[in-house]
N, C-alpha and C positions, 0 to 999 in steps of 0.2 A: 166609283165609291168603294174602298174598305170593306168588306164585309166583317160583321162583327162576329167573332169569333167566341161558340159557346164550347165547354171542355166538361166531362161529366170524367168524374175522377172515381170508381172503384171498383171493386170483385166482382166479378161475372155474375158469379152464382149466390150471390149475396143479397139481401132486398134491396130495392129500390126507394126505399123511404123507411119511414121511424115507425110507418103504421100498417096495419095489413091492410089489402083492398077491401072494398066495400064496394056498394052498392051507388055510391052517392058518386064516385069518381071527380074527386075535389080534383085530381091531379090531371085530369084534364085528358085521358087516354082509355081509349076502349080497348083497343087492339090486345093487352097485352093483359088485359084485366083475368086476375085467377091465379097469374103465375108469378109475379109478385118479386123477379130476378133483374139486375141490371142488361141482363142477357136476352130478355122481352124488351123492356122497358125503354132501354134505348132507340132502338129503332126505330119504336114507335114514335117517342119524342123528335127524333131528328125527322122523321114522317110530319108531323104535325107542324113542327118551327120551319121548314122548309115549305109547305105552304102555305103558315103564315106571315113570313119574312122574306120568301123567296131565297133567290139572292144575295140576300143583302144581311144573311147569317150563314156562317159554317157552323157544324156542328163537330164534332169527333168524341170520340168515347178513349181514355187514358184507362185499359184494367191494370190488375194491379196484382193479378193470379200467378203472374212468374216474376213479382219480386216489387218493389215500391222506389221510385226513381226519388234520389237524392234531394230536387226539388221540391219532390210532393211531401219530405220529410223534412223539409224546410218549413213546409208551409202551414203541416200541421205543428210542428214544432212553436210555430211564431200566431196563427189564428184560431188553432185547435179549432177545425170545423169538422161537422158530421161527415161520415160515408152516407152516400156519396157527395165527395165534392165536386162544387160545382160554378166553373170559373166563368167569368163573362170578360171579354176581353183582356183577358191572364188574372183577373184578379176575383178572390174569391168573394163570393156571395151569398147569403145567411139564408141557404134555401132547404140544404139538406136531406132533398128529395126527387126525382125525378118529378117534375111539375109544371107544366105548361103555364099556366095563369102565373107563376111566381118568376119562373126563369122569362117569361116574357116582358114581364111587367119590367123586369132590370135589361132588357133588350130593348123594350121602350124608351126606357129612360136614357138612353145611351144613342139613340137615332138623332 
């Protein structure tokens, strides 16, 4: 089997989402809660979608701290999505957050 391939597209040191953390942890991640950087946040993520996909998801992190890849200027060019973007089998997905339940649920749907 394919594994499905998730891509989190921005700035290291830039948040993670549109909102600050809280308490409620919508986005589905302890690990990293407090510090609120794609530089926590990711691992965390790729931590959680790898056990709960296994296998049967890569994860990779695309920054963007030494420059913005020609593609990735396509793609906002053509879908205008938030930082971070966030691709699910190269195409992008209306999630614009670092978020387990949202990035899953488009991994679900794709299985």
């Amino acid at each position: 089997m394919t594994p499905i391939s998730v891509e989190v597209i921005g700035y290291t040191f830039r948040p993670c989402g549109p909102f600050p953390c809280d308490a409620d942890r919508s986005c589905g991640l302890t690990e990293c809660f407090g510090r609120e950087t794609l530089a926590f946040a990711f691992p965390a993520l790729e931590k959680a979608l790898k056990e709960r996909f296994g296998d049967r998801v890569s994860v990779i992190l695309t920054p963007l701290d030494e420059g913005v890849p020609e593609r990735v200027v396509e793609m906002v060019r053509i879908d205008h999505p938030p930082l971070p973007i966030i691709l699910v089998n190269g195409k992008v997905v209306p999630v614009g957050a670092v978020s387990v339940p949202r990035i899953a649920a488009y991994i679900e749907a794709t299985l």
